[in-house]
MIMIRO-502560 format. One record per residue: residue number from 1; x, y, z of N, C-alpha, C in turn; residue in one letter. Coordinates in pm, 1 decimal. Example, Ala and Ser with C-alpha at 12.3 -4.5 7.8 and 13.67 -1.06 7.14 Angstrom:
2
<atom><seq>1</seq><n_px>1319.0</n_px><n_py>-569.0</n_py><n_pz>780.0</n_pz><ca_px>1230.0</ca_px><ca_py>-450.0</ca_py><ca_pz>780.0</ca_pz><c_px>1320.0</c_px><c_py>-330.0</c_py><c_pz>780.0</c_pz><type>A</type></atom>
<atom><seq>2</seq><n_px>1285.0</n_px><n_py>-225.0</n_py><n_pz>708.0</n_pz><ca_px>1367.0</ca_px><ca_py>-106.0</ca_py><ca_pz>714.0</ca_pz><c_px>1290.0</c_px><c_py>3.0</c_py><c_pz>787.0</c_pz><type>S</type></atom>
This chain:
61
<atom><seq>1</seq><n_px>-865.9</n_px><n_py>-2478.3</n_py><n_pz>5620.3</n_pz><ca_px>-896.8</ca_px><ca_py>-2596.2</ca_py><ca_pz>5543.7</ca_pz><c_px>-1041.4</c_px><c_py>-2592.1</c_py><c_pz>5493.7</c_pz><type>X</type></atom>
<atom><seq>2</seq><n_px>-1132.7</n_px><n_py>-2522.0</n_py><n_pz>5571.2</n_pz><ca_px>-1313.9</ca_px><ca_py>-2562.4</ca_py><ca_pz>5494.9</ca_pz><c_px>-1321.6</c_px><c_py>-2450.9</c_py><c_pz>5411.1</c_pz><type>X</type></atom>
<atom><seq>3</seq><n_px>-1231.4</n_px><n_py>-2333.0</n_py><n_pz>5415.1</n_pz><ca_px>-1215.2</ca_px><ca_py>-2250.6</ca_py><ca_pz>5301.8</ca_pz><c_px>-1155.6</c_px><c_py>-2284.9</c_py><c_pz>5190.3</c_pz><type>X</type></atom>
<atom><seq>4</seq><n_px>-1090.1</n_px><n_py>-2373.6</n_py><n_pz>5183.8</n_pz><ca_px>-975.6</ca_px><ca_py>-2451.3</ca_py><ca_pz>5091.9</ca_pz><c_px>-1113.1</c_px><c_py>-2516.7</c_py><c_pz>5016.0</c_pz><type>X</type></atom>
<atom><seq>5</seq><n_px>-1165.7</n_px><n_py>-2613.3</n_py><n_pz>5057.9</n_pz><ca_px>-1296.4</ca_px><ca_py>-2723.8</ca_py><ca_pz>5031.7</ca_pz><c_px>-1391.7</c_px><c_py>-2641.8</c_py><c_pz>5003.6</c_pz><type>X</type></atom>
<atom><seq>6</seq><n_px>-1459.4</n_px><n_py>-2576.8</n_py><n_pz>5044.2</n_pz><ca_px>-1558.3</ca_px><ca_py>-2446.8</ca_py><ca_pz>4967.8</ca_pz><c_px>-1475.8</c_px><c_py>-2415.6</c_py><c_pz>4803.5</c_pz><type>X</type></atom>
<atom><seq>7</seq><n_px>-1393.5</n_px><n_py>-2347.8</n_py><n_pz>4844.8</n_pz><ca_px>-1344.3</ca_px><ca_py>-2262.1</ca_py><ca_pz>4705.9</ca_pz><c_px>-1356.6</c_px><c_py>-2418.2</c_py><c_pz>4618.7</c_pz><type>X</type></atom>
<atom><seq>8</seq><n_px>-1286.2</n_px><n_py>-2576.2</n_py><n_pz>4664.5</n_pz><ca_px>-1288.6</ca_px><ca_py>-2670.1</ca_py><ca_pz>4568.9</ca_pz><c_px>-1437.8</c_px><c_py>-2702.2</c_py><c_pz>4475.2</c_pz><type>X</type></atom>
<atom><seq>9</seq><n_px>-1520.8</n_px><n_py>-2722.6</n_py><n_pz>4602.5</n_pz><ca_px>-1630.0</ca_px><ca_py>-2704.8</ca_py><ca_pz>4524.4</ca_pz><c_px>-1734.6</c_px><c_py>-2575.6</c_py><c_pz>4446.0</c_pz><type>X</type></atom>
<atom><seq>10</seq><n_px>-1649.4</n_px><n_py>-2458.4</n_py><n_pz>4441.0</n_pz><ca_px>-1724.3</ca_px><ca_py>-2383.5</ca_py><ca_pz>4378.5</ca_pz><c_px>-1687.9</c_px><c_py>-2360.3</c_py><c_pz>4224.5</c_pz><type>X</type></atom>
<atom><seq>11</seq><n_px>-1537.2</n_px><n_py>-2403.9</n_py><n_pz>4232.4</n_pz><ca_px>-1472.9</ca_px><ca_py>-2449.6</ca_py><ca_pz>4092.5</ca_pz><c_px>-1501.4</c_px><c_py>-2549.1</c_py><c_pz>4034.4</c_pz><type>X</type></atom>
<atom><seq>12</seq><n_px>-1547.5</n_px><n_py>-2657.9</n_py><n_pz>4115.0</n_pz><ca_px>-1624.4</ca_px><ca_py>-2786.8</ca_py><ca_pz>4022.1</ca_pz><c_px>-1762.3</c_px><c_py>-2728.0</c_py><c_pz>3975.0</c_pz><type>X</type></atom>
<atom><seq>13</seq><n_px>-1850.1</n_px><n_py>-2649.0</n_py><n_pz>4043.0</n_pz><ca_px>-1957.5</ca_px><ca_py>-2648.2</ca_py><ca_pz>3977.8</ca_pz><c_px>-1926.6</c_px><c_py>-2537.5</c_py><c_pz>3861.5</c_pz><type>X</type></atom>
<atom><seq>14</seq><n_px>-1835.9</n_px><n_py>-2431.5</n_py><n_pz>3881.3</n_pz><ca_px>-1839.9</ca_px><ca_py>-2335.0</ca_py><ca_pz>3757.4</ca_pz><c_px>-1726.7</c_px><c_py>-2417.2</c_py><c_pz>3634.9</c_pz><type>X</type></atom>
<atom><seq>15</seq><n_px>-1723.0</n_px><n_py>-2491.0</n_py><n_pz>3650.4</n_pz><ca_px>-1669.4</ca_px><ca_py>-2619.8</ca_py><ca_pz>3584.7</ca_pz><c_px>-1752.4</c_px><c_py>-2652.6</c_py><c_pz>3484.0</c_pz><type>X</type></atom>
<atom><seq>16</seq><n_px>-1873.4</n_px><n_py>-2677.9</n_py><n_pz>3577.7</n_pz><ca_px>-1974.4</ca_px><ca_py>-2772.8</ca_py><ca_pz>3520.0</ca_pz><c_px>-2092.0</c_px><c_py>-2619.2</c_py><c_pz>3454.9</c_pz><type>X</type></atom>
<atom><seq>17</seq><n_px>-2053.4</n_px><n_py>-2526.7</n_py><n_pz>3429.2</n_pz><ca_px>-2086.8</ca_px><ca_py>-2418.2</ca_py><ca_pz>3375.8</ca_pz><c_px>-2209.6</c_px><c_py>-2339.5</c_py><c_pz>3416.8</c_pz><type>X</type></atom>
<atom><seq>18</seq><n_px>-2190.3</n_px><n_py>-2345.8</n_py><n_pz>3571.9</n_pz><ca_px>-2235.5</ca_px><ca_py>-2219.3</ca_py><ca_pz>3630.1</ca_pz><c_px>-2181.9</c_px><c_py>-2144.3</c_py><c_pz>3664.5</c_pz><type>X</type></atom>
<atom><seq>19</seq><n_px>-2193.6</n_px><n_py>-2003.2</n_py><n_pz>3635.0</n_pz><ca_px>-2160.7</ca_px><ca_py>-1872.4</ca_py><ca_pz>3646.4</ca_pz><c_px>-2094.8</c_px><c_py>-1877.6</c_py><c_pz>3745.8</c_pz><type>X</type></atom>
<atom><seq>20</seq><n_px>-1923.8</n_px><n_py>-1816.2</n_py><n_pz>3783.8</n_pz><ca_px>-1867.6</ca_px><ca_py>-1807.5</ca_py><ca_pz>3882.3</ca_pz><c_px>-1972.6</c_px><c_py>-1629.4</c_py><c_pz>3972.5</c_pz><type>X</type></atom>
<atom><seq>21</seq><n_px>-1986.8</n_px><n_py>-1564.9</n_py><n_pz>3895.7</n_pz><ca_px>-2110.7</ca_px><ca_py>-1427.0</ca_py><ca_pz>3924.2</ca_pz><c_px>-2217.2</c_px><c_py>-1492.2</c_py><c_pz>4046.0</c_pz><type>X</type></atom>
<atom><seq>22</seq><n_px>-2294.8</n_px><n_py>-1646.9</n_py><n_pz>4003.1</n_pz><ca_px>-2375.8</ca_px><ca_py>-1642.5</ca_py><ca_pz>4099.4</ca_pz><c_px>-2357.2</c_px><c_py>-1727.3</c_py><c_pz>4170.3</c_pz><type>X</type></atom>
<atom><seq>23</seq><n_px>-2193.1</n_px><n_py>-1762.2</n_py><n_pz>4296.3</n_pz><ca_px>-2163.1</ca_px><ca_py>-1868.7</ca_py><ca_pz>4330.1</ca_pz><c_px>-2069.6</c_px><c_py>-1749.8</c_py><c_pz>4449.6</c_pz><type>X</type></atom>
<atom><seq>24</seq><n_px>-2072.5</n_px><n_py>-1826.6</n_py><n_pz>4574.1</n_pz><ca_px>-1979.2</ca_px><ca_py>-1766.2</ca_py><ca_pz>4667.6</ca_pz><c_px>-1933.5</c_px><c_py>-1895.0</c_py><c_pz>4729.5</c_pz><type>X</type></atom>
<atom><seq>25</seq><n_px>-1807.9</n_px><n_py>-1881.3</n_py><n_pz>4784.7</n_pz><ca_px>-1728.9</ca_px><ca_py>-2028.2</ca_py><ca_pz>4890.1</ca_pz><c_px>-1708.2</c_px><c_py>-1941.3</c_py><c_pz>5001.4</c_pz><type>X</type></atom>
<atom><seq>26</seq><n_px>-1748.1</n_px><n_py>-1972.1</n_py><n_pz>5101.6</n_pz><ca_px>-1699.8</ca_px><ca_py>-1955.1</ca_py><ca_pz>5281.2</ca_pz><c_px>-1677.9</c_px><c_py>-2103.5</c_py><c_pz>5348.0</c_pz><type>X</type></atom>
<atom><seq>27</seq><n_px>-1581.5</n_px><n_py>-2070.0</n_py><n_pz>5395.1</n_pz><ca_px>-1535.2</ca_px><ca_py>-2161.2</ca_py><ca_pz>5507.4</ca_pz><c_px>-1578.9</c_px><c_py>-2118.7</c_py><c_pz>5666.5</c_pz><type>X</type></atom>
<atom><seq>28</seq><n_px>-1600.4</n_px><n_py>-2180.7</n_py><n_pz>5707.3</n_pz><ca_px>-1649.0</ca_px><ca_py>-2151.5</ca_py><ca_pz>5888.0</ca_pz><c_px>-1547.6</c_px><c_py>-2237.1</c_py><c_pz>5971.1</c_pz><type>X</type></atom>
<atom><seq>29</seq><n_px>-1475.2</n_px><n_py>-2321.1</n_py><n_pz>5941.8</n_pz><ca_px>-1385.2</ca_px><ca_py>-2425.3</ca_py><ca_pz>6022.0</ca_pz><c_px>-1444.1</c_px><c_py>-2457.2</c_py><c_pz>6186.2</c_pz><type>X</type></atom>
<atom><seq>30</seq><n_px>-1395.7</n_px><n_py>-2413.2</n_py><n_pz>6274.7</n_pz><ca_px>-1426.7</ca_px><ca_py>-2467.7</ca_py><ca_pz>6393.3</ca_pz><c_px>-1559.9</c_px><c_py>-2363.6</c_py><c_pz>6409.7</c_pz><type>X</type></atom>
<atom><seq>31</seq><n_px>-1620.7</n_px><n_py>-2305.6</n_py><n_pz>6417.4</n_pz><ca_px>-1685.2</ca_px><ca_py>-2200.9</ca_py><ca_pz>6418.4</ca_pz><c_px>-1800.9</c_px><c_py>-2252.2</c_py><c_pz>6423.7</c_pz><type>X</type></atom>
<atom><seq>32</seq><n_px>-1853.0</n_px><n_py>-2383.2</n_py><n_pz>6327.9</n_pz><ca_px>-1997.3</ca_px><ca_py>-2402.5</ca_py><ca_pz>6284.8</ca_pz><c_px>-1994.7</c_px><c_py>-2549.2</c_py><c_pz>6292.3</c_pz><type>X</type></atom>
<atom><seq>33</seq><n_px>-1928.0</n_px><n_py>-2631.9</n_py><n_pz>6378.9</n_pz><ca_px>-1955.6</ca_px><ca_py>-2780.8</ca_py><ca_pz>6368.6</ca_pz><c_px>-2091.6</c_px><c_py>-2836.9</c_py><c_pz>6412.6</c_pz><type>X</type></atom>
<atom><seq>34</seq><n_px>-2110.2</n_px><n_py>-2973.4</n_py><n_pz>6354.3</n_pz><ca_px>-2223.0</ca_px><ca_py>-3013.8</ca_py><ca_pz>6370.0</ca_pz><c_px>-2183.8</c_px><c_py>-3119.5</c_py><c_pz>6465.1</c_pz><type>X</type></atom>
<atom><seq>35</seq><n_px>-2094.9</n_px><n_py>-3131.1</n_py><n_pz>6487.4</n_pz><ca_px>-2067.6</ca_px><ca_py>-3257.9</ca_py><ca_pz>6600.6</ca_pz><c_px>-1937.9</c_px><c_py>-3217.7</c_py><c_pz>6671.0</c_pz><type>X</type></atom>
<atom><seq>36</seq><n_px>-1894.2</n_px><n_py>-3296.6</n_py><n_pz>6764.2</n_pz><ca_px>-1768.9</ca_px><ca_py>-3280.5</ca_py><ca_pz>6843.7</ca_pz><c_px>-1668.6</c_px><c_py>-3331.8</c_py><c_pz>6827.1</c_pz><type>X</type></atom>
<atom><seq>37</seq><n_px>-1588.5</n_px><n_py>-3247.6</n_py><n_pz>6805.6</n_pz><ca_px>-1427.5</ca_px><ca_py>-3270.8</ca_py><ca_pz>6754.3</ca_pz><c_px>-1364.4</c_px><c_py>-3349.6</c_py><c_pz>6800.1</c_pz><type>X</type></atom>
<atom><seq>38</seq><n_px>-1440.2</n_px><n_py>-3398.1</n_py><n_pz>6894.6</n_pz><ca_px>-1333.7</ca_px><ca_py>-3526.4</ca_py><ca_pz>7006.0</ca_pz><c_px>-1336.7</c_px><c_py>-3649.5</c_py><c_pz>6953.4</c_pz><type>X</type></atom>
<atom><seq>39</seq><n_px>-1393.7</n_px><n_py>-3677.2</n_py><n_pz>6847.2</n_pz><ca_px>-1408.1</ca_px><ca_py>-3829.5</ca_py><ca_pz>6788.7</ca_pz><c_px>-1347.3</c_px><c_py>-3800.0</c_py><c_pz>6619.9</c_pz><type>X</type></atom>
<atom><seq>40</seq><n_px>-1305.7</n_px><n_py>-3929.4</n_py><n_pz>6573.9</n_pz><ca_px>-1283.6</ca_px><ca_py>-3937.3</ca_py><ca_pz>6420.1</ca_pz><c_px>-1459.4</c_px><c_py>-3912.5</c_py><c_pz>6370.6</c_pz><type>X</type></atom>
<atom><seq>41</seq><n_px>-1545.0</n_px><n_py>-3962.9</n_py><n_pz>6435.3</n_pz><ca_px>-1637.7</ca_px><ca_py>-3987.9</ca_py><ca_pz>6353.8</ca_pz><c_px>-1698.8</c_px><c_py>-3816.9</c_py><c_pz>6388.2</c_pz><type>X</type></atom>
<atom><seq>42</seq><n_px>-1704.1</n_px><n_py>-3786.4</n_py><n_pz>6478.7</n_pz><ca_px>-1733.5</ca_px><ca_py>-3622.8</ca_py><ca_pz>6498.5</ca_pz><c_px>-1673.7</c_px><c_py>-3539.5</c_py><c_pz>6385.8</c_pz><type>X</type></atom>
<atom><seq>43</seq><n_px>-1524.1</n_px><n_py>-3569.3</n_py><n_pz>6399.9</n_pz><ca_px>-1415.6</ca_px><ca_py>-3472.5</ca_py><ca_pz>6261.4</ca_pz><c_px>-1481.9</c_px><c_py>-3487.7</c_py><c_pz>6153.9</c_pz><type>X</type></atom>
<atom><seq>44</seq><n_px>-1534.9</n_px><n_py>-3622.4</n_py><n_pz>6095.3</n_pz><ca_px>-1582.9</ca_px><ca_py>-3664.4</ca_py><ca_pz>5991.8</ca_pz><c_px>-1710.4</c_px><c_py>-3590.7</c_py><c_pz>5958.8</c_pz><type>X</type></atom>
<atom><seq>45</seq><n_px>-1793.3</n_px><n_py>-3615.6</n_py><n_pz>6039.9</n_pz><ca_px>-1874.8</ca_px><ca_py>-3505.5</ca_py><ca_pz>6034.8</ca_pz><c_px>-1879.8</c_px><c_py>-3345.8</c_py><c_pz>5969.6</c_pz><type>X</type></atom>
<atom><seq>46</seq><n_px>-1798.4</n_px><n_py>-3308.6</n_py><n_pz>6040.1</n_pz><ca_px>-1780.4</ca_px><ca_py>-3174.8</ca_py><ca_pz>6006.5</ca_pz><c_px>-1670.9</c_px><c_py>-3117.6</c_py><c_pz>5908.7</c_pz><type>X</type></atom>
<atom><seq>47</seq><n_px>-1637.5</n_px><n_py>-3220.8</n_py><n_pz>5861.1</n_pz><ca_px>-1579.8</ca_px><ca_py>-3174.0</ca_py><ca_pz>5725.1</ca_pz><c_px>-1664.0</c_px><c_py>-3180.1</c_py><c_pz>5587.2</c_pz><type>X</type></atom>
<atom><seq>48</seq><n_px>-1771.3</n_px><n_py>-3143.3</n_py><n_pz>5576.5</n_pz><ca_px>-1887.7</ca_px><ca_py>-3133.7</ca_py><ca_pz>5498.8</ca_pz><c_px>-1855.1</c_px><c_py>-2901.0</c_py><c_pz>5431.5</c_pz><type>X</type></atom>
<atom><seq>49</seq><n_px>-1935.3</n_px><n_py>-2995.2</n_py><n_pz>5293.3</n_pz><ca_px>-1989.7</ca_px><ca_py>-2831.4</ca_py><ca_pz>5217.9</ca_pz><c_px>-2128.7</c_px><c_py>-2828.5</c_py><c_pz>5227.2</c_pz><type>X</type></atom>
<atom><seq>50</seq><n_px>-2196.2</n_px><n_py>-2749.8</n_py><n_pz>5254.1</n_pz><ca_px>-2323.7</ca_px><ca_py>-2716.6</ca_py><ca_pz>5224.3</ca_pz><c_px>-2358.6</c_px><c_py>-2624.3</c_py><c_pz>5117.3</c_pz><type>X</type></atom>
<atom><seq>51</seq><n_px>-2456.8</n_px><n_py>-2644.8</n_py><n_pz>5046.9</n_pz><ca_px>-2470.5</ca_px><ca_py>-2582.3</ca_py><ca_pz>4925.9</ca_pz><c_px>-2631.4</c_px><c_py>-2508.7</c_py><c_pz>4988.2</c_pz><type>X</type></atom>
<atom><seq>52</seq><n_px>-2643.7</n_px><n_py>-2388.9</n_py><n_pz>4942.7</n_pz><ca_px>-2764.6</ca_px><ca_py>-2312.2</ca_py><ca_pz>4937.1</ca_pz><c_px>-2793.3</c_px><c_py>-2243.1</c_py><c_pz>4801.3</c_pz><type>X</type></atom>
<atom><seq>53</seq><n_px>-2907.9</n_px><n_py>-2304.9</n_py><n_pz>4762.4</n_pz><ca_px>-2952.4</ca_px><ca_py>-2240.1</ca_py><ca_pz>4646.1</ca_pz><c_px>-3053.1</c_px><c_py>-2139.0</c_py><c_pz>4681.7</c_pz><type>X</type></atom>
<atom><seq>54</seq><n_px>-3026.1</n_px><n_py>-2003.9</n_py><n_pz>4615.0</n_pz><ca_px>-3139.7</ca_px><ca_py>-1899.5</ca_py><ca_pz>4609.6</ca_pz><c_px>-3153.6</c_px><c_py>-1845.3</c_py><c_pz>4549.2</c_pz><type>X</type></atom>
<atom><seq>55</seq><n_px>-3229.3</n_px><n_py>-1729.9</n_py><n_pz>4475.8</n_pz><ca_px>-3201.9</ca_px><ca_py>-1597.4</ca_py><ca_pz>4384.4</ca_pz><c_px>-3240.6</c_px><c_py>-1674.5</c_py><c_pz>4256.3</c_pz><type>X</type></atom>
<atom><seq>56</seq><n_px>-3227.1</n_px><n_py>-1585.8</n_py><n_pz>4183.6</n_pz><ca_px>-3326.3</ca_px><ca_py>-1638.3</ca_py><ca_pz>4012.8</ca_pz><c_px>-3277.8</c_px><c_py>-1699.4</c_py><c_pz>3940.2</c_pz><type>X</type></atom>
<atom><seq>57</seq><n_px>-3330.8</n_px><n_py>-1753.4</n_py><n_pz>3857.8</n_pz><ca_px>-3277.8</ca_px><ca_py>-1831.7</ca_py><ca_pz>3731.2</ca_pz><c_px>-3194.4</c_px><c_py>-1810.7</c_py><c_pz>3668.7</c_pz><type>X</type></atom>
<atom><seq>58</seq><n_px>-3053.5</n_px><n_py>-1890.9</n_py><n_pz>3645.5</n_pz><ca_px>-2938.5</ca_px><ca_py>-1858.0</ca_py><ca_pz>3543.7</ca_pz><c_px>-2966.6</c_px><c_py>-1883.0</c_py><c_pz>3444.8</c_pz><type>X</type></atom>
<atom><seq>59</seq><n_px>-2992.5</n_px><n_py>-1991.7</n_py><n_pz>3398.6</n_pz><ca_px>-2981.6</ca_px><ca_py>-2064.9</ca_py><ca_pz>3249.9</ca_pz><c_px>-3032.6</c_px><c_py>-2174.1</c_py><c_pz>3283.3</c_pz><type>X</type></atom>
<atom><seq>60</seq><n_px>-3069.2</n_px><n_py>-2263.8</n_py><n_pz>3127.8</n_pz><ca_px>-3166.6</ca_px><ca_py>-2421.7</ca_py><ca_pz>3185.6</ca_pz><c_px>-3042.8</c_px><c_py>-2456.6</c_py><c_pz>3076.5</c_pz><type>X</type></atom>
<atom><seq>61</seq><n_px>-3016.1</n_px><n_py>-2621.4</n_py><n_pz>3108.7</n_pz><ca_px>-2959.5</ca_px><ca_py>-2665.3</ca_py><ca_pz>2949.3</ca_pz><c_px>-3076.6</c_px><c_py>-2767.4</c_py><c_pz>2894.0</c_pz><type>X</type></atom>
């Protein structure tokens, strides 16, 4: 499923016309939570994307 949600948001932004070239989606699922699975509000938590920007300039509009 956080591979599912990665790939969603990497198609909205090359959507929004950034280069699919300088864009990757990984999912980590249970692997990388930030809270504990034992609560709704824990689950909630950790169903998050994180975005990292690095590397050079694509284009400005």
């Amino acid at each position: 499923m956080s591979e599912k949600r990665a790939v969603s948001v990497r198609d909205y932004v090359v959507q929004q016309g950034i280069p699919i070239s300088a864009l990757s989606a990984m999912g980590f699922g249970k692997t990388q939570p930030v809270a504990s699975n034992v609560t709704p509000a824990g689950k909630q938590q950790n169903r998050r994307v994180e975005l990292v920007v690095s590397g050079e300039v694509i284009g400005a509009r």
